[in-house]
N, C-alpha and C positions, 0 to 999 in steps of 0.2 A: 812105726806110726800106723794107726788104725787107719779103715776105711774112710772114716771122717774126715780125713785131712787132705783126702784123695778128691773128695767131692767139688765138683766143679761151680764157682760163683758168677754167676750174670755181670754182664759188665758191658755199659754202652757207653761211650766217651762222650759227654758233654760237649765239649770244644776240640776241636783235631788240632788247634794252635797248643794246646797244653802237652801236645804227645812231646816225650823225646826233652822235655826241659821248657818247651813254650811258654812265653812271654804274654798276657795280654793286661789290658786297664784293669783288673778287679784289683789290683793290689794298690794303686791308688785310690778306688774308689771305696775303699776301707776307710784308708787316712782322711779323706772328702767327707764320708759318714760321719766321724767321730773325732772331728778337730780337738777335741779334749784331753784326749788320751794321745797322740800320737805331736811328731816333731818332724816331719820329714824331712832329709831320709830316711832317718832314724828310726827304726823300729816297722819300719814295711815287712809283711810278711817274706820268707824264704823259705817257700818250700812249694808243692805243686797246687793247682788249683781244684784239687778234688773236696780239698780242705777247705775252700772259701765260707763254705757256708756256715761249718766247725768255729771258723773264725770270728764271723759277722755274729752268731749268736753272743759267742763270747763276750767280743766288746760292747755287744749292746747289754749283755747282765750287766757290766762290769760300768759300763757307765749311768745304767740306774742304780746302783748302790752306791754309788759316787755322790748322788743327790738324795741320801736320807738323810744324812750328818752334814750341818754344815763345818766348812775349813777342808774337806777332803780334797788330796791332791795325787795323780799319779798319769804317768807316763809309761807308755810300754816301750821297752828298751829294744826287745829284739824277739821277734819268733819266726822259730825254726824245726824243721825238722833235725831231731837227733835221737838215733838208735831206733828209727822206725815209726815213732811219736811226735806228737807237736808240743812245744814246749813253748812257753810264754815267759819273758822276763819282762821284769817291771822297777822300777823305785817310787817312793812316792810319800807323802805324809796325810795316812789313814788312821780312825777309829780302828778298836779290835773290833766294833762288828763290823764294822767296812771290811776291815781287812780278811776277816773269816768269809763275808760272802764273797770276796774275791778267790781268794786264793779256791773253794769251792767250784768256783765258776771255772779256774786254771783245770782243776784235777776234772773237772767235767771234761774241758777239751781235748783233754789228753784221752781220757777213758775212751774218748767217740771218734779220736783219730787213730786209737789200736785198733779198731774196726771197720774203718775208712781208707778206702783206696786212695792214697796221695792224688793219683791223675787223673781220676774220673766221677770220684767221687760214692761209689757204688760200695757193696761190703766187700771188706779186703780180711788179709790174713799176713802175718809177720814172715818175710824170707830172707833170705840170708844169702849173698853173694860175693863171695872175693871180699868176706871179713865185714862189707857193708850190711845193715837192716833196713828193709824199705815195707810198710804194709802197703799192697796192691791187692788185687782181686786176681783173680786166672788167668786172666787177658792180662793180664799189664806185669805179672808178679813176675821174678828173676831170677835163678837160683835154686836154691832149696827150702819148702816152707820150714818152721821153728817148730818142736813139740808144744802143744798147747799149754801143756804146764811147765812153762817157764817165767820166772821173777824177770822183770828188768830189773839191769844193775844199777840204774840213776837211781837218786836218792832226790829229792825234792828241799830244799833248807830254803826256810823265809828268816832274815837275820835282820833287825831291826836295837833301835836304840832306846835303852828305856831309862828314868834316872841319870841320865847321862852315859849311862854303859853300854855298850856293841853285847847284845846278846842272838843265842837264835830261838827266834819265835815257833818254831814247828820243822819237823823233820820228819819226813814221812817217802816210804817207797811205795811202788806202785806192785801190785800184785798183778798180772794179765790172767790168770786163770779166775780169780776170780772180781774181775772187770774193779778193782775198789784199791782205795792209800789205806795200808796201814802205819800206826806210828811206831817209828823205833828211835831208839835211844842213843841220840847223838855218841855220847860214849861207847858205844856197842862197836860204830864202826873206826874201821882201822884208817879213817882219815885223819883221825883227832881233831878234837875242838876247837883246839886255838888253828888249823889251817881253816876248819870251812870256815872262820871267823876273818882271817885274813881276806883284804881287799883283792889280793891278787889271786885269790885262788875262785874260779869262776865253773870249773865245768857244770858243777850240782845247784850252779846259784840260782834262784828261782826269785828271787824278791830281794826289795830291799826297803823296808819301814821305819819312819822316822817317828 
């Protein structure tokens, strides 16, 4: 690993309650915000409050494009940290351009929380500890940081129903080196088609459109 990854990142803790796993109101005050999108308990954020903010933009893109089209409807299911990133799930009954500036808006906050200290909110970098991924910054990070040029392995799939048939609408991975989703081809990976299409298979599920 170069110099670069040596270099140390500033890091001042917002809230001292968030050290260590802490607990405070921002995570209802999400669901407070944005009665539209959320059901609680359902779908409350989990993961640290460095991300709040990551968060708060989000649902607020998400719920102005909700009001360009009328009949739009969606619910955030669940977001969470996994594999170092924030991920967002959702169902919901959108237009495809609803749905494109949504899911947009997802790969947005994922982009900004590969770069986001989970705790404190400051610039972070990808570490790796006893098999787990956490971005933190230098103060906070754990283990050993990640080569820069590494793919994550999650794959993104929004599957919706179209004509009456379960299809998947977009499938795309995340590149971290170069901060962006490319598309790949549902068939390429060795999960096959008809599993990301099953109801039961959840780790990759990013969406779900009616």
């Amino acid at each position: 690993m170069g110099n670069e990854a040596r270099l140390p990142i500033c890091c001042t803790v917002i809230d001292p309650r968030l050290e260590n796993g802490g607990r405070d109101d921002w995570r209802a005050d999400i669901a407070t915000s944005y009665p539209e999108l959320f059901d609680p308990p359902r779908g409350l954020p989990e993961c640290g409050g460095g991300w709040k903010a990551i968060i708060h933009e989000a649902c607020r893109e998400i719920r102005d494009a909700l009001k360009t089209d009328q009949g739009n409807t969606l619910k955030i299911m669940l977001i969470r940290q996994r594999a170092g990133v924030l991920n967002i799930f959702w169902e919901g009954m959108l237009s495809a351009r609803v749905r494109a500036a949504v899911e947009r808006t997802i790969e947005w906050a994922y982009v900004e929380s590969a770069r986001t200290c989970e705790v404190c909110g400051f610039e972070g970098r990808l570490y790796t500890c006893e098999g787990w991924l956490t971005t933190a910054c230098t103060g906070h990070g754990k283990g050993k940081l990640t080569p820069r040029k590494r793919k994550a392995a999650a794959v993104r799939v929004v599957r919706g129903t179209i004509d009456g048939k379960l299809q998947i609408l977009s499938c795309r991975r995340y590149d971290r080196d170069g901060d962006c989703f490319i598309d790949v081809p549902p068939d390429s990976l060795e999960i096959g088609i008809e599993r990301m299409l099953s109801e039961s298979y959840s780790p990759i599920f990013a969406g779900y459109c009616h």
